[in-house]
N, C-alpha and C positions, 0 to 999 in steps of 0.2 A: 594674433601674435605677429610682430616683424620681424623681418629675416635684417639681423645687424652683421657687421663684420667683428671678428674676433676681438678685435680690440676696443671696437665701442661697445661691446657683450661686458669685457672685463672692467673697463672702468666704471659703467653702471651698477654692476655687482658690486663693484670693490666699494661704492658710494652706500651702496643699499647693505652691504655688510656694515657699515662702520657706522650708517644711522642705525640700524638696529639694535646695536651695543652699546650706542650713547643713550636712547632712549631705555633700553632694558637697566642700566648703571643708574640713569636717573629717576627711574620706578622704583628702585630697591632702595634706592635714597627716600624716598618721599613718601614710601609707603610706612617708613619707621615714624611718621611726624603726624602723627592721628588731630583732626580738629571736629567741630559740630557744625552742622547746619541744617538750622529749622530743627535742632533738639536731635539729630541722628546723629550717630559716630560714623566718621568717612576719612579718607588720608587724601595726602596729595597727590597720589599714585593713581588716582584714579582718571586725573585731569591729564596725565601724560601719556600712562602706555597706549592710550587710543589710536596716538598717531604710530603704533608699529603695524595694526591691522590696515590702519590707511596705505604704507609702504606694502606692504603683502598682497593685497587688494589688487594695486597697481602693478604689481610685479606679475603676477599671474594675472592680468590680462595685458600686459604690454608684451612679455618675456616669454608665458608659459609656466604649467607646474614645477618641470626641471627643475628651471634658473630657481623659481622661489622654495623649492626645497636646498636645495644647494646654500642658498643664503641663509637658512636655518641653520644647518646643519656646520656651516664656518661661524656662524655667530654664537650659539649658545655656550661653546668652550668658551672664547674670550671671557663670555659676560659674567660668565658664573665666578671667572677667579676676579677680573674686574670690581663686581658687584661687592664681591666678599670684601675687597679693597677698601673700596669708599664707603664700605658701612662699618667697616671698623676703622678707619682712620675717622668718619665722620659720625660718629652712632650717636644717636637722637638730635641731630642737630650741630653737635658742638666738635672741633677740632680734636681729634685725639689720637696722633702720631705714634705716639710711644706704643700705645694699644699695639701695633703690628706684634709684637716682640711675643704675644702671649694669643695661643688660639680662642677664638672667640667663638661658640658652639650656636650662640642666639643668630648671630650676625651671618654664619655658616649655615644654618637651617633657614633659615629667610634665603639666601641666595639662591641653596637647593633646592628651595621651593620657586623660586623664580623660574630656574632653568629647567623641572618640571614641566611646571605649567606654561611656557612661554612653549617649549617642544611638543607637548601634544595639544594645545591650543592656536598654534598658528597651524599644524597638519590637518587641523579640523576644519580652517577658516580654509583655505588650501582645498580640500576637497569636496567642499559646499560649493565654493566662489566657482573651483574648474567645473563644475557639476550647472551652474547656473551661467555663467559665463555667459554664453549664446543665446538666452533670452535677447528679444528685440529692444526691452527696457531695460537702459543700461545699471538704474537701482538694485534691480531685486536683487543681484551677487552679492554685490557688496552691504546690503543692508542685511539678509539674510545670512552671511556669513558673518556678521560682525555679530548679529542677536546669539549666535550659536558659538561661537567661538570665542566670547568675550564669558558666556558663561561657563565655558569649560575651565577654560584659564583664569578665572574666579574663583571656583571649587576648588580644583588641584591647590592653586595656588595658596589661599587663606588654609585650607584642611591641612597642609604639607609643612606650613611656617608655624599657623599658633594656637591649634588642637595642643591642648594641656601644656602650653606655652610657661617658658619662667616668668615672662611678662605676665605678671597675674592681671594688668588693663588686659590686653589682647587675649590673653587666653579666658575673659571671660564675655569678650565681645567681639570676638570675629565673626561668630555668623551674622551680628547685625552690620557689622563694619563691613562684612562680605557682601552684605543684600545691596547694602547702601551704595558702595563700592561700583556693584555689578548697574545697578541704577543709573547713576553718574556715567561711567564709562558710554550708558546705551546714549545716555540725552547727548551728550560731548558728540558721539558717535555719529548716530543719527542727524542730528538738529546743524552739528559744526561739520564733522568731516566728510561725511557725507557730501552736502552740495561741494565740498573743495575734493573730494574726488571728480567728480567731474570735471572739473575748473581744469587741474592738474592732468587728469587725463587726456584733455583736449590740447593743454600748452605740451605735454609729452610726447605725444603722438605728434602732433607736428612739427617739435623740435626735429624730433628722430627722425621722421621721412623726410625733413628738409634737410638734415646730415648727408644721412644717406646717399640724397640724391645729389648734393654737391661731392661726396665721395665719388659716385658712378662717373658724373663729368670730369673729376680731373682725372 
């Protein structure tokens, strides 16, 4: 963990709150747009929210538990009314404005399930990552934490939106959509974010201690 001054504390958070909002806004968009591949049912949610474990990941090892609970914790209000937003002005796809005027219960339970599963699935990634952390290989946290936390927040989340869903597609295919889902999520994960956590965490880490230390000299 590095010791920053308050105000490079804030503005990091304030960056890591407002990527996690975009990313959490554009999963509940993309998860309503179900496609196949190789014959399975899968969404496009799956190829995005990966990068919020990545930010989490890195927050709790640059930052600390604290900071990455705190950034939870200011994120999932926005996202959820956010979310609710853009999936009823944008539902399956297609512009639909006027929609605001009238609650939308489908668009509303997806959200709720988002914000859910995004709350006790990044707390789980959160206290795996801080639990592995100090391993001398810098993988296993974050690999470990991503296997476990991505399937948490795959459960909550598909169980909480389309268990006996109006959507009679989804509510008759989420557990394969979930499996599949949670599959994707791990390869993206593993295979992609993975080696760019380290990448990231090496240009981070020495961003910040080269901040720092020109803060010290002036």
């Amino acid at each position: 963990m590095l010791m920053l001054s308050n105000e490079q504390l804030k503005r990091a958070l304030f960056c890591l709150v407002s990527f996690h909002i975009l990313i959490i806004c554009a999963s509940n968009y993309l998860v309503q747009l179900p496609f196949q591949i190789f014959g399975l049912h899968t969404t496009w949610g799956a190829f995005s929210f990966p990068f919020v474990y990545l930010a989490t990941d890195l927050t709790v090892r640059i930052f600390g538990q604290a900071a990455a609970r705190k950034i939870i914790l200011k994120a999932m209000l926005p996202a959820l009314v956010i979310s609710y937003l853009v999936g009823v002005m944008f539902h399956n796809g297609l512009y639909q404005g006027a929609a605001l005027a009238e609650f939308n219960s489908f668009v509303f339970r997806i959200a709720f399930a988002s914000f859910a599963a995004y709350l006790v699935g990044q707390l789980m990634d959160i206290t795996v990552f801080a639990k592995l952390r100090k391993q001398q290989t810098w993988w296993i946290a974050p690999a470990a934490s991503t296997v476990i936390g991505n399937l948490v927040d795959t459960l909550v989340f598909f169980s909480l939106a389309f268990y006996a869903s109006t959507d009679s597609f989804m509510a008759v295919h989420w557990p394969e959509i979930a499996m599949v889902d949670y599959g994707f999520k791990l390869a993206v994960s593993l295979c992609l974010f993975l080696p760019a956590y380290g990448v990231l965490l090496r240009i981070l880490q020495d961003k910040i201690l080269r901040s720092s230390s020109q803060t010290a000299i002036s």
